[in-house]
PDB file of the backbone (N, CA, C, O) and the ligand in Angstrom, with CONECT records:
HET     ZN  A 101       1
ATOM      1  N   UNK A   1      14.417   3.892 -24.232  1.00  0.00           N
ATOM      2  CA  UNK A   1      15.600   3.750 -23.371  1.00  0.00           C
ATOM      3  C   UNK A   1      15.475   4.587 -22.101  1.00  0.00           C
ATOM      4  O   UNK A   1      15.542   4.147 -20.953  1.00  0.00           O
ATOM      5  N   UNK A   2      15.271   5.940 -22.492  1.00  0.00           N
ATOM      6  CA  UNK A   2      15.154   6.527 -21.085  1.00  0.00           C
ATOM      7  C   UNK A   2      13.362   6.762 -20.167  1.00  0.00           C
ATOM      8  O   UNK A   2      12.818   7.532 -19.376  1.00  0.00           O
ATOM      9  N   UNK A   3      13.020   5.324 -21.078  1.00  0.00           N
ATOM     10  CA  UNK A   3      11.000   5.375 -20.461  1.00  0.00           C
ATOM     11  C   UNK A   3      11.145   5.840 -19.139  1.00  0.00           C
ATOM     12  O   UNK A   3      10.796   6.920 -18.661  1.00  0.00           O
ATOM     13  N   UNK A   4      11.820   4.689 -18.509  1.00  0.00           N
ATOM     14  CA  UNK A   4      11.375   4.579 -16.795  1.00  0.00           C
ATOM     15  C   UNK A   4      11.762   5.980 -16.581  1.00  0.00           C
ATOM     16  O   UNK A   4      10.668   6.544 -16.627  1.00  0.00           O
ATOM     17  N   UNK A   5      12.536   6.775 -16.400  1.00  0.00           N
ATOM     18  CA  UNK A   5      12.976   8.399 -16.136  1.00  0.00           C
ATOM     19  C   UNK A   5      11.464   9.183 -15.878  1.00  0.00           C
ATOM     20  O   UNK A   5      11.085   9.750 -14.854  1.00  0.00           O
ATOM     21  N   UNK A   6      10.914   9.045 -16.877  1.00  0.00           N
ATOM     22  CA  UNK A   6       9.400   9.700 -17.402  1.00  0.00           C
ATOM     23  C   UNK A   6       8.511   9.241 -16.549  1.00  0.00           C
ATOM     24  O   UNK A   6       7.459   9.880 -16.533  1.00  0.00           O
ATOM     25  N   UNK A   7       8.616   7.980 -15.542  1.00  0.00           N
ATOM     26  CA  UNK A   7       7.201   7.563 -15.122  1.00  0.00           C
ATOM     27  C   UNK A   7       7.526   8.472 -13.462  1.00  0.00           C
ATOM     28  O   UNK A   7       8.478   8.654 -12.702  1.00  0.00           O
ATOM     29  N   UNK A   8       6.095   8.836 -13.552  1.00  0.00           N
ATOM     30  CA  UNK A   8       6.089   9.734 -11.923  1.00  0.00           C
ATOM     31  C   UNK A   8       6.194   8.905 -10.902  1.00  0.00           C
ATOM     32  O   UNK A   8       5.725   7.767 -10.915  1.00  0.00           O
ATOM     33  N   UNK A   9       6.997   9.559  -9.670  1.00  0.00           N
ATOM     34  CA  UNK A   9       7.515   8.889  -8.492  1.00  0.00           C
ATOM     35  C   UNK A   9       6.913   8.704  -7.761  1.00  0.00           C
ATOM     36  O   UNK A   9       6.571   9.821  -7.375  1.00  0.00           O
ATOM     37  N   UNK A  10       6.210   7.639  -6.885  1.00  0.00           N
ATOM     38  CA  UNK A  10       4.898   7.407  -5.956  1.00  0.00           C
ATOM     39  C   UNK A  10       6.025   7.036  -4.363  1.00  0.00           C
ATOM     40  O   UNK A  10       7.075   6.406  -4.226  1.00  0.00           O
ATOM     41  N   UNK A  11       5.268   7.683  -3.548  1.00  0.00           N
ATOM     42  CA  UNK A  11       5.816   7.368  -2.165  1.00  0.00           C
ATOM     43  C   UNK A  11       5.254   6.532  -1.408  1.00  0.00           C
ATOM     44  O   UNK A  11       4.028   6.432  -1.376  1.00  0.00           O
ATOM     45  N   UNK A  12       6.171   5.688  -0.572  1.00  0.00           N
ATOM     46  CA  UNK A  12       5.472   5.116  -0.036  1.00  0.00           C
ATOM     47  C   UNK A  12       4.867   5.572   1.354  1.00  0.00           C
ATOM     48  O   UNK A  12       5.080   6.747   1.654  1.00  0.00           O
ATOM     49  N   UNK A  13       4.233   4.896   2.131  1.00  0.00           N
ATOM     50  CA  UNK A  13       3.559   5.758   3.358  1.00  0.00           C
ATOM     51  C   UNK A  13       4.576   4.948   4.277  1.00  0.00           C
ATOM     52  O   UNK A  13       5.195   5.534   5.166  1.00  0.00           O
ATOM     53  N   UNK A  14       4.680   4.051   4.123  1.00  0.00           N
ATOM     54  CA  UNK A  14       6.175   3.529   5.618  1.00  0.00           C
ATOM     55  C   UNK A  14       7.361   4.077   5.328  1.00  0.00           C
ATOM     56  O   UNK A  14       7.283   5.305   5.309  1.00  0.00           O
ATOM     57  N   UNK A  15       8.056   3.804   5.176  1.00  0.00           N
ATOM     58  CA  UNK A  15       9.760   4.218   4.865  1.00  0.00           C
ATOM     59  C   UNK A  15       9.374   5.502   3.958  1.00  0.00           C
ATOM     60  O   UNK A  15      10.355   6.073   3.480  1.00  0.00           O
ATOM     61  N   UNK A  16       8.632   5.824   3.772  1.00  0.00           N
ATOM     62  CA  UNK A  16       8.862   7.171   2.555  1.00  0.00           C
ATOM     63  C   UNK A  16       9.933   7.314   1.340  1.00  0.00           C
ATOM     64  O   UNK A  16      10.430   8.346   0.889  1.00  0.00           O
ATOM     65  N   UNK A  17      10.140   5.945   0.942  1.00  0.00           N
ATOM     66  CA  UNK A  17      11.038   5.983  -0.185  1.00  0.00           C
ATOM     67  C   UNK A  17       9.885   6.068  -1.653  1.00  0.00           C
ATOM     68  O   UNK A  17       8.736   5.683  -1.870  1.00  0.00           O
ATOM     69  N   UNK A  18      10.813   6.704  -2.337  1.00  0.00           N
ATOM     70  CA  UNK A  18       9.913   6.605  -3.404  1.00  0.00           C
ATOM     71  C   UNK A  18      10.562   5.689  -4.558  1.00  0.00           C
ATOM     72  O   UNK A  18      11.756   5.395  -4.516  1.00  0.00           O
ATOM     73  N   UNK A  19       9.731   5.264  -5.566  1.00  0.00           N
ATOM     74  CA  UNK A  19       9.878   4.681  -6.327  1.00  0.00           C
ATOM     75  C   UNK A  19       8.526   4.820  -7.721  1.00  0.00           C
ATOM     76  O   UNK A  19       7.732   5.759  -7.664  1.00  0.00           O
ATOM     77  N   UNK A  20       8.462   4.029  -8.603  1.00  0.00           N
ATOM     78  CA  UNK A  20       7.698   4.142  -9.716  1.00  0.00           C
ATOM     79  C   UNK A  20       6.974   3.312  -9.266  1.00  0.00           C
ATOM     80  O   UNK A  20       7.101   2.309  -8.563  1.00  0.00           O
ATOM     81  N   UNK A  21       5.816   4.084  -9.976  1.00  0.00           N
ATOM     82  CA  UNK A  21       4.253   2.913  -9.595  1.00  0.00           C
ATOM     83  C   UNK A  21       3.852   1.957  -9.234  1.00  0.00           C
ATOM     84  O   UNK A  21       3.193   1.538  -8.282  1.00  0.00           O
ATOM     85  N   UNK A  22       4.832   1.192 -11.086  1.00  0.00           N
ATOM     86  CA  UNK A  22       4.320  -0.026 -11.382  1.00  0.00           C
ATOM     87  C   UNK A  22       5.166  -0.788 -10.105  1.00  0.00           C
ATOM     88  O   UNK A  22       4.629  -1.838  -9.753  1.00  0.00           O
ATOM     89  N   UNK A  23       6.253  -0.465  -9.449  1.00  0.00           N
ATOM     90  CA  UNK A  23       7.015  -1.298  -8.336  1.00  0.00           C
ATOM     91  C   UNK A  23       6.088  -1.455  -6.880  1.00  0.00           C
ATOM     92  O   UNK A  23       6.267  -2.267  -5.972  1.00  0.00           O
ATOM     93  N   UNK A  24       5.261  -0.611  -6.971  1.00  0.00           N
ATOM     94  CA  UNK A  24       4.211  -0.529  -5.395  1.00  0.00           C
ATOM     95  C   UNK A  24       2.784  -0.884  -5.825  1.00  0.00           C
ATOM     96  O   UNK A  24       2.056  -0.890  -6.818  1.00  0.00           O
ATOM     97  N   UNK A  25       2.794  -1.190  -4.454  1.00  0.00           N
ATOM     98  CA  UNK A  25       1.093  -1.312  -4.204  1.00  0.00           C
ATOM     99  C   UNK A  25       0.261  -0.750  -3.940  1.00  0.00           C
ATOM    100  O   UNK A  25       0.136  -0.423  -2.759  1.00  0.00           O
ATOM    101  N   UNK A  26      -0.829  -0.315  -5.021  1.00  0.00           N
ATOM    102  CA  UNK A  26      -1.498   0.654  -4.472  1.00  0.00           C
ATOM    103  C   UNK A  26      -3.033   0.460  -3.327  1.00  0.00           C
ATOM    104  O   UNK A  26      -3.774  -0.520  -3.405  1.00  0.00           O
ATOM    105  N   UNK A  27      -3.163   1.178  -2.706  1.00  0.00           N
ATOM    106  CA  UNK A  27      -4.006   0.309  -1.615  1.00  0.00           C
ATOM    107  C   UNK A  27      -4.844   1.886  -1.593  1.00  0.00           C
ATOM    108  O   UNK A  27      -4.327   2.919  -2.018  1.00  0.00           O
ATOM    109  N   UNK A  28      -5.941   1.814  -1.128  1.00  0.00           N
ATOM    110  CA  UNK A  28      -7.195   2.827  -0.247  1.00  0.00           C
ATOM    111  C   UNK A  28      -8.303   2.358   1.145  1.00  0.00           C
ATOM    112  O   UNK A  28      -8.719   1.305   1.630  1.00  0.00           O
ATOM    113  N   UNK A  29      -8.413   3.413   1.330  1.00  0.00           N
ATOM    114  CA  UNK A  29      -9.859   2.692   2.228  1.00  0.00           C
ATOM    115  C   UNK A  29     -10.934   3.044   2.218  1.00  0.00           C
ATOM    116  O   UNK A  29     -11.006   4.272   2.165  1.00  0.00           O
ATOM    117  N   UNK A  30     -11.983   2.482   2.248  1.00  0.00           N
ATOM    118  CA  UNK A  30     -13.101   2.063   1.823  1.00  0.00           C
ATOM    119  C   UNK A  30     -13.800   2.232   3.013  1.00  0.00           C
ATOM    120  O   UNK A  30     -14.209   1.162   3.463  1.00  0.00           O
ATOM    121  N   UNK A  31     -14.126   3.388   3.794  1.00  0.00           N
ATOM    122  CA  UNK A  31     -14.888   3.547   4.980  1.00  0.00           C
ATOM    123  C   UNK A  31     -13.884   2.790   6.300  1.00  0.00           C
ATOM    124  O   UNK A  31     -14.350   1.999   7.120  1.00  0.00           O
ATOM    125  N   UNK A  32     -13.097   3.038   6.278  1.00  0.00           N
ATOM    126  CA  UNK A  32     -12.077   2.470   7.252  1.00  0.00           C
ATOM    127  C   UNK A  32     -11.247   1.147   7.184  1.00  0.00           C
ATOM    128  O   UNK A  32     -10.395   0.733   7.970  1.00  0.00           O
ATOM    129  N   UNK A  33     -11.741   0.585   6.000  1.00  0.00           N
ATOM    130  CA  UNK A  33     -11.493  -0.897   5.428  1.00  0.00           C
ATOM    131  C   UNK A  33     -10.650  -0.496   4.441  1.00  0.00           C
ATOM    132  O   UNK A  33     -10.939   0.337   3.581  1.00  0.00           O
ATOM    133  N   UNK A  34      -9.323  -1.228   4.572  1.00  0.00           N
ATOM    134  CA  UNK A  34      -8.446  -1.779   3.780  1.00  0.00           C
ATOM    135  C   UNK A  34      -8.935  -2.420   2.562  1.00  0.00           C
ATOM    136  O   UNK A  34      -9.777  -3.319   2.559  1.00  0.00           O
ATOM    137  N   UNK A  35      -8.328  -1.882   1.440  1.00  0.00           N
ATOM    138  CA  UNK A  35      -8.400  -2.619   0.184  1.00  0.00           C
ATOM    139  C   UNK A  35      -7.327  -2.507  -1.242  1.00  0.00           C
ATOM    140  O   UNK A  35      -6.174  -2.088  -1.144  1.00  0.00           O
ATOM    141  N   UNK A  36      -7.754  -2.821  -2.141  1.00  0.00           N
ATOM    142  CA  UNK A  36      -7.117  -2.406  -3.132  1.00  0.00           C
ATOM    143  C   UNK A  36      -7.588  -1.511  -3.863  1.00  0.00           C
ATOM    144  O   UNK A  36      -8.816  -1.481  -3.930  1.00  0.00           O
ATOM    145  N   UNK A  37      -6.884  -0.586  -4.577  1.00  0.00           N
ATOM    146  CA  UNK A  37      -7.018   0.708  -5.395  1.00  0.00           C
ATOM    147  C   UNK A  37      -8.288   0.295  -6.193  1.00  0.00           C
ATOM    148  O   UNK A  37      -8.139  -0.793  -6.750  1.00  0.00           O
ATOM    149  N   UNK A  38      -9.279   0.775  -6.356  1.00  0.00           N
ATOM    150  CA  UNK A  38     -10.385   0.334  -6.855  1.00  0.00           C
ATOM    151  C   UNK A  38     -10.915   1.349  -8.023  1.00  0.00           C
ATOM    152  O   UNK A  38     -11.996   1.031  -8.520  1.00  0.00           O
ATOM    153  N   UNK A  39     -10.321   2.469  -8.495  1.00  0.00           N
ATOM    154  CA  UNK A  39      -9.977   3.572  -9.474  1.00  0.00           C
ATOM    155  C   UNK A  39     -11.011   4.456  -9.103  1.00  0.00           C
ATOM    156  O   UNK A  39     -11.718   4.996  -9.955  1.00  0.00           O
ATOM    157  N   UNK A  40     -11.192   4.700  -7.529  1.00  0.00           N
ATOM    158  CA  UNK A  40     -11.764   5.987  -7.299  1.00  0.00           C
ATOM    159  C   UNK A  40     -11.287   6.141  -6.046  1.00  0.00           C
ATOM    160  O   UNK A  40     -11.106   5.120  -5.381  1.00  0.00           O
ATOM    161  N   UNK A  41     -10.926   7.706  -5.356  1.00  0.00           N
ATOM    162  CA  UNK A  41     -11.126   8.000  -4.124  1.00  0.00           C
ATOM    163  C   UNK A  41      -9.922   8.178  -3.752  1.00  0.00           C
ATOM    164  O   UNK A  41      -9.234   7.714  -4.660  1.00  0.00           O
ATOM    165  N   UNK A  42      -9.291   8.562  -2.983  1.00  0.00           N
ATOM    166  CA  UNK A  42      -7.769   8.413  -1.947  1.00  0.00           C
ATOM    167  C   UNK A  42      -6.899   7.117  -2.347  1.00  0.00           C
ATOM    168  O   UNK A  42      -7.267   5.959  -2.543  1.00  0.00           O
ATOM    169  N   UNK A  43      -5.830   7.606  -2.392  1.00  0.00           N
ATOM    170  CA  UNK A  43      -5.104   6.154  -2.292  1.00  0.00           C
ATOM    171  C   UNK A  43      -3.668   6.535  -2.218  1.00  0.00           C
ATOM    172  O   UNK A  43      -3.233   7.575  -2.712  1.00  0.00           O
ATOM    173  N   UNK A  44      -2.785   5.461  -1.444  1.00  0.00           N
ATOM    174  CA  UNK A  44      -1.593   5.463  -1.044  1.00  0.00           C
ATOM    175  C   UNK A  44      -0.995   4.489  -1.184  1.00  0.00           C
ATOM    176  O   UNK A  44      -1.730   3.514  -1.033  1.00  0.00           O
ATOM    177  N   UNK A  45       0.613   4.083  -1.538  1.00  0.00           N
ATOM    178  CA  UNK A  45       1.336   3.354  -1.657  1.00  0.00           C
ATOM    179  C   UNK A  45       2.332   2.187  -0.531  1.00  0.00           C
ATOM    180  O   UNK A  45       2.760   2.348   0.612  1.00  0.00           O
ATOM    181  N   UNK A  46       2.400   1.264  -1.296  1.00  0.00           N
ATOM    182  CA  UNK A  46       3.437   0.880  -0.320  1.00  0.00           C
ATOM    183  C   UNK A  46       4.460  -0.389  -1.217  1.00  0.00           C
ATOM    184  O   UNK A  46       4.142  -1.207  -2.080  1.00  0.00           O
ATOM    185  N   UNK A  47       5.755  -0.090  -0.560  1.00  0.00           N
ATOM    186  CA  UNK A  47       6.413  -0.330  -1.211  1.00  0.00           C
ATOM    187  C   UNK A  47       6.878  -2.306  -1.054  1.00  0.00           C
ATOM    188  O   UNK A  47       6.541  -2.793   0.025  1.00  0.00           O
ATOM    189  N   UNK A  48       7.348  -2.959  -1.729  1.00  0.00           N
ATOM    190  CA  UNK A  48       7.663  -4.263  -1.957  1.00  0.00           C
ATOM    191  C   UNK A  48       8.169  -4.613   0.013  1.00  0.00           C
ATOM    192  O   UNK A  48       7.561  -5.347   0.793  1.00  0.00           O
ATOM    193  N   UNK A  49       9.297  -3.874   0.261  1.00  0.00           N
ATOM    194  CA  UNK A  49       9.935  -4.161   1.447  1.00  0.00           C
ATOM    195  C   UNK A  49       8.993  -4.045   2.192  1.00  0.00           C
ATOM    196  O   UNK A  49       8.503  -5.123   2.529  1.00  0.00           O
ATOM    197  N   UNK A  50       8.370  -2.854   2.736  1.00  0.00           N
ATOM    198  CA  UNK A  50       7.334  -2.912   3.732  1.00  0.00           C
ATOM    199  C   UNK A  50       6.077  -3.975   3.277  1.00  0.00           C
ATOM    200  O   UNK A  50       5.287  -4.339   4.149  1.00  0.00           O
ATOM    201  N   UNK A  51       5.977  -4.297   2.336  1.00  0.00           N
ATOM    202  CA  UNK A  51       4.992  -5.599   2.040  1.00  0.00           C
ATOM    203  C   UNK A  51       5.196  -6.408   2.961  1.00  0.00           C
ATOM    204  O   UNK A  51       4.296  -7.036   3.518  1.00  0.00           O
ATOM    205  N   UNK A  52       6.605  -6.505   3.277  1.00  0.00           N
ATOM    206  CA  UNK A  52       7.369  -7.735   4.276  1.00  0.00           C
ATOM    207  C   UNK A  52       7.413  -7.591   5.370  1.00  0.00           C
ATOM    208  O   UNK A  52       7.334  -8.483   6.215  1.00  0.00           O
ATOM    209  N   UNK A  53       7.583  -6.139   5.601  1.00  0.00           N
ATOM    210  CA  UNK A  53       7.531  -5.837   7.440  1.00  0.00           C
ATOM    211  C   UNK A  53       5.871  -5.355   7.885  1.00  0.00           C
ATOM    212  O   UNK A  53       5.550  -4.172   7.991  1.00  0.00           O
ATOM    213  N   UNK A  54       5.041  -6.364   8.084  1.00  0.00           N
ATOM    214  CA  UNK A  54       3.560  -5.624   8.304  1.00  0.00           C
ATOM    215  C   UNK A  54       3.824  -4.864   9.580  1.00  0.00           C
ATOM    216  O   UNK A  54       3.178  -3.816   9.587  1.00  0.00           O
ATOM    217  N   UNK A  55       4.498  -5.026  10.575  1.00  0.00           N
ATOM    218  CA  UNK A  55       4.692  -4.283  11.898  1.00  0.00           C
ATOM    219  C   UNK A  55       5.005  -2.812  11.268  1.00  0.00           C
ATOM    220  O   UNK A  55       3.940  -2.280  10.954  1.00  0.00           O
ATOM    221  N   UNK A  56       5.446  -2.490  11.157  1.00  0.00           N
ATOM    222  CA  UNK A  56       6.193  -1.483  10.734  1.00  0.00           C
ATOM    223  C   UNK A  56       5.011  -0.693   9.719  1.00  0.00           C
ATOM    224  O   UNK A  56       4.817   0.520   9.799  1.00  0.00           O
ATOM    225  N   UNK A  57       4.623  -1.157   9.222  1.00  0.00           N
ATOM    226  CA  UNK A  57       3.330  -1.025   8.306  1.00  0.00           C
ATOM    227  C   UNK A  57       2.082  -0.688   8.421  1.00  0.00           C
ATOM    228  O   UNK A  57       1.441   0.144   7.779  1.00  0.00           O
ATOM    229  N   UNK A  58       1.694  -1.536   9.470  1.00  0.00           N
ATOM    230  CA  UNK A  58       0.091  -1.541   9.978  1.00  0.00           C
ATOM    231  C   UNK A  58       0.241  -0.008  10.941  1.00  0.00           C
ATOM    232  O   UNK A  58      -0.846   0.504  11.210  1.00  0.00           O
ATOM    233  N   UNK A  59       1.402   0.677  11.421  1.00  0.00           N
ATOM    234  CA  UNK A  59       0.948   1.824  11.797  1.00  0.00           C
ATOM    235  C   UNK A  59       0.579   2.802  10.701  1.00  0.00           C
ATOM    236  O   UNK A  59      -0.499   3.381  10.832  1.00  0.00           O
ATOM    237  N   UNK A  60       1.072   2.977   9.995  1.00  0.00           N
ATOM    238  CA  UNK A  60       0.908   3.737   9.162  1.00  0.00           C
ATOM    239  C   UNK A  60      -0.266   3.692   8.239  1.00  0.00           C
ATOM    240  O   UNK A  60      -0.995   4.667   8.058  1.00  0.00           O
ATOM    241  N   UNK A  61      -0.451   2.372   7.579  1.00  0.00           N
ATOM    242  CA  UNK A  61      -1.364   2.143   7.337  1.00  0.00           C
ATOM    243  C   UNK A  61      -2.923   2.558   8.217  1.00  0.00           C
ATOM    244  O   UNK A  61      -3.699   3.330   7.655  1.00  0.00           O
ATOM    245  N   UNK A  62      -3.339   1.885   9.837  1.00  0.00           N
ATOM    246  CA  UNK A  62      -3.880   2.731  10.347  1.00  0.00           C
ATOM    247  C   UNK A  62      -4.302   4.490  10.618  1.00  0.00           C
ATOM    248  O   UNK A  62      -5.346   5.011  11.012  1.00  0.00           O
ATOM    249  N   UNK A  63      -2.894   5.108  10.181  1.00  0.00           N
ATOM    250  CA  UNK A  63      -2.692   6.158  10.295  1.00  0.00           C
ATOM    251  C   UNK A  63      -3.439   6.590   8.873  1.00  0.00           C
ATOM    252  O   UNK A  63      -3.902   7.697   9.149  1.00  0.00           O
ATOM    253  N   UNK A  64      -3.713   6.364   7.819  1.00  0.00           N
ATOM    254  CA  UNK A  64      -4.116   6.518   6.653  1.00  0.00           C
ATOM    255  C   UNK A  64      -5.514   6.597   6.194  1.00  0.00           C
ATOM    256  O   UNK A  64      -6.120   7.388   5.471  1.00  0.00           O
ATOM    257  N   UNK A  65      -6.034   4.874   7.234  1.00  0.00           N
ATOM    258  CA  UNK A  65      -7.185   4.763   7.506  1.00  0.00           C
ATOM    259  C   UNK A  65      -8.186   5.644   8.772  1.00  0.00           C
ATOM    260  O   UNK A  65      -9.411   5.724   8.859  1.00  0.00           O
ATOM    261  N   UNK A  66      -6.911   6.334   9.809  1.00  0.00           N
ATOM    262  CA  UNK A  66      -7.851   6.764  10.815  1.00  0.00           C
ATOM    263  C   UNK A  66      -8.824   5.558  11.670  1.00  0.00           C
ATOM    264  O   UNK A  66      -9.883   5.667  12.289  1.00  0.00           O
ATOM    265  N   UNK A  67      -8.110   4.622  11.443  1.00  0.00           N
ATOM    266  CA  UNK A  67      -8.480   3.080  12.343  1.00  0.00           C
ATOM    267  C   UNK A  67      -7.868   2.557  13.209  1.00  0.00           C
ATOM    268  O   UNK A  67      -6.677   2.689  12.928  1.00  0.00           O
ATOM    269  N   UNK A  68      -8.005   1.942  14.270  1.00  0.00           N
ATOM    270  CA  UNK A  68      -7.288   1.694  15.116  1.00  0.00           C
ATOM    271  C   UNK A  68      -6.888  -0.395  15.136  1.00  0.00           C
ATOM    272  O   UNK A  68      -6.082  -1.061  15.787  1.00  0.00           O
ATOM    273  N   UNK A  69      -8.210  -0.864  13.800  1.00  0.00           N
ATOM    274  CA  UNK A  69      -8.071  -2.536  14.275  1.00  0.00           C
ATOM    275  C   UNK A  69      -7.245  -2.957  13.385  1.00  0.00           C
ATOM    276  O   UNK A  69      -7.356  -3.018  12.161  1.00  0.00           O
ATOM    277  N   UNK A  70      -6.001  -3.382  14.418  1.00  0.00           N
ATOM    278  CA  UNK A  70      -4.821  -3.742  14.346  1.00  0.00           C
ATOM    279  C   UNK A  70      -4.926  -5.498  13.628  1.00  0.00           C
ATOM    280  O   UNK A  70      -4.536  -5.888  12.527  1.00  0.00           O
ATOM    281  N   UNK A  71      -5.592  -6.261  14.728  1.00  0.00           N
ATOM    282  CA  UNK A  71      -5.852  -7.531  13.561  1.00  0.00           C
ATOM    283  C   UNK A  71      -6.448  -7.351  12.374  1.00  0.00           C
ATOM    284  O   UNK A  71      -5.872  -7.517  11.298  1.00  0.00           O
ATOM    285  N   UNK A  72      -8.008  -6.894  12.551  1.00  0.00           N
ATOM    286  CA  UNK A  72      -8.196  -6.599  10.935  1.00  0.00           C
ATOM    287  C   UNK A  72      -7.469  -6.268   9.892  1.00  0.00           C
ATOM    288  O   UNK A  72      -7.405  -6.809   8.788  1.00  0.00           O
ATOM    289  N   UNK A  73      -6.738  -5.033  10.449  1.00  0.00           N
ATOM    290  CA  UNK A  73      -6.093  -4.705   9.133  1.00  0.00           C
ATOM    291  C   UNK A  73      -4.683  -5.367   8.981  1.00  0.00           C
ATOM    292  O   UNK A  73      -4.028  -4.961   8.021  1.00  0.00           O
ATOM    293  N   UNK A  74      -4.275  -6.051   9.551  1.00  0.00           N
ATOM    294  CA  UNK A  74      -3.082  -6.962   9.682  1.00  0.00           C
ATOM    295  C   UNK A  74      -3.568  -8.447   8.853  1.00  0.00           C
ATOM    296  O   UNK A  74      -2.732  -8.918   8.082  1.00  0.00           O
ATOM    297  N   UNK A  75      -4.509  -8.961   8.960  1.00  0.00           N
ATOM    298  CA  UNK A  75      -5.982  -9.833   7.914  1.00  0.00           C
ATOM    299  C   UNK A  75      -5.952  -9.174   6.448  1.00  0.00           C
ATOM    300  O   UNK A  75      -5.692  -9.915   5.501  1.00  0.00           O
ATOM    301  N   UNK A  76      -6.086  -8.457   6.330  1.00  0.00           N
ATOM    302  CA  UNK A  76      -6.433  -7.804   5.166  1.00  0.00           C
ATOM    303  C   UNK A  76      -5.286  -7.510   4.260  1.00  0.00           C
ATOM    304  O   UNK A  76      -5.327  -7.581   3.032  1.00  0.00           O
ATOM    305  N   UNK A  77      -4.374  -7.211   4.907  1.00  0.00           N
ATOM    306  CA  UNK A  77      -3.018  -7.117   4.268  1.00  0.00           C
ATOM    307  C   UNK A  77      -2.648  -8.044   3.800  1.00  0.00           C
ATOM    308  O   UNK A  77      -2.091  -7.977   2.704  1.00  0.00           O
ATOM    309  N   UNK A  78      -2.819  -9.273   4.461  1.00  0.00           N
ATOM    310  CA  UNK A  78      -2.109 -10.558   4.070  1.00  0.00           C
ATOM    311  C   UNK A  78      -2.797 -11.123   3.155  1.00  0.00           C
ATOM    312  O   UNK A  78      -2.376 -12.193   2.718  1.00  0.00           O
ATOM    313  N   UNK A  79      -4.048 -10.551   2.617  1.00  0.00           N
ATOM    314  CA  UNK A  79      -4.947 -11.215   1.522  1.00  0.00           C
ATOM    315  C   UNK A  79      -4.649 -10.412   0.587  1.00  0.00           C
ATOM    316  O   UNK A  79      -4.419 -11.067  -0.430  1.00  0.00           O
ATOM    317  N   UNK A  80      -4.536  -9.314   0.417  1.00  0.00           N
ATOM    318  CA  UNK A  80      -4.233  -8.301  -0.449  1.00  0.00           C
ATOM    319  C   UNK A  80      -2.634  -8.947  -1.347  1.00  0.00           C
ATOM    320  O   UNK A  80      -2.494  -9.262  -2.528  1.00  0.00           O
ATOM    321  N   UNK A  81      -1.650  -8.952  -0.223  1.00  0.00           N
ATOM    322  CA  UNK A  81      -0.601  -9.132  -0.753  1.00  0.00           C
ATOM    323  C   UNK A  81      -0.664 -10.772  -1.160  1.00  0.00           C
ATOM    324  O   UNK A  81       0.361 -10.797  -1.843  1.00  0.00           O
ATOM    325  N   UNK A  82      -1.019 -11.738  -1.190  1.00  0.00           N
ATOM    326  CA  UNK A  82      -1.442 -13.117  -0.783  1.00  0.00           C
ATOM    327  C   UNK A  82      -2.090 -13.318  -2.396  1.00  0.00           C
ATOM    328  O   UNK A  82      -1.969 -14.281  -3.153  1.00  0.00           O
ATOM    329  N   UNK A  83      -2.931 -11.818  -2.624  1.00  0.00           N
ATOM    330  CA  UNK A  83      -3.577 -12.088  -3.949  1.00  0.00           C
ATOM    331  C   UNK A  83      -2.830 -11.350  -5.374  1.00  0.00           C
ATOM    332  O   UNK A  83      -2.904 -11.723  -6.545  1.00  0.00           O
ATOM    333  N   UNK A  84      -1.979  -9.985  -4.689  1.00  0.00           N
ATOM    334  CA  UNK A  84      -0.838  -9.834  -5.732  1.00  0.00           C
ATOM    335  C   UNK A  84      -0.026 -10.732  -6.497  1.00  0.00           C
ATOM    336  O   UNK A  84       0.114 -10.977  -7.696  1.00  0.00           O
ATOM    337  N   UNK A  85       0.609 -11.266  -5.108  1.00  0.00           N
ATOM    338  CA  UNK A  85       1.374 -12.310  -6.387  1.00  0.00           C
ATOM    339  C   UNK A  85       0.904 -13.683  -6.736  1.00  0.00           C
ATOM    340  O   UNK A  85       1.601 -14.535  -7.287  1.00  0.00           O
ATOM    341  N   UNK A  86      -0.694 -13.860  -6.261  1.00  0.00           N
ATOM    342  CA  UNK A  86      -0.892 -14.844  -7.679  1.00  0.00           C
ATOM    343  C   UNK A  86      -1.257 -14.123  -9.048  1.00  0.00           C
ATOM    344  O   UNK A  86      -1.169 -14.801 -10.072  1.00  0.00           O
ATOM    345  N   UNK A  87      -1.556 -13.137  -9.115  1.00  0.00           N
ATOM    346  CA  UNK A  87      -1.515 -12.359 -10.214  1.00  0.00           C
ATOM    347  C   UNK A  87      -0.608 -11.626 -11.060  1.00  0.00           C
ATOM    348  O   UNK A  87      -1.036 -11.009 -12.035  1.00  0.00           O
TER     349      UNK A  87
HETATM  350 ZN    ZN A 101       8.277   1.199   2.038  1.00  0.00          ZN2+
END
């Protein structure tokens, strides 16, 4: 009953709201490349809403990566999230 209480709070990197894990996406980068959490190395969150606002997003995201390519990683996002929810 009181599980969810127990699970640790992950932030996101846009809005800085936090929430539980399993509700975000976890993402890293891979030599300046956008990807998905791949169970090693750095990694940061982002939350369902900012899934939706990539503007708002891709700075930060850049900011994470220390990258500046705005299409690329605006590409990459949309495959990432594109491949979440067929899964
Ligand atoms: Zn967010």
């Amino acid at each position: 009953m009181a599980k969810k209480f127990n699970q640790p709070l992950r932030m996101c990197i846009s809005c800085r709201e936090r929430d539980t894990q399993s509700n975000l996406l976890r993402l890293q980068c891979v030599e300046t490349q956008l990807s998905l959490f791949r169970g090693t190395g750095r990694s940061f969150y982002l939350c369902k809403i900012c899934q939706q606002d990539q503007k708002k997003v891709l700075k930060a995201l850049m900011r994470q990566c220390k990258s500046g390519d705005k299409d690329k990683f605006s590409n990459i996002l949309k495959e990432i999230i594109t491949d979440d929810r067929k899964s």
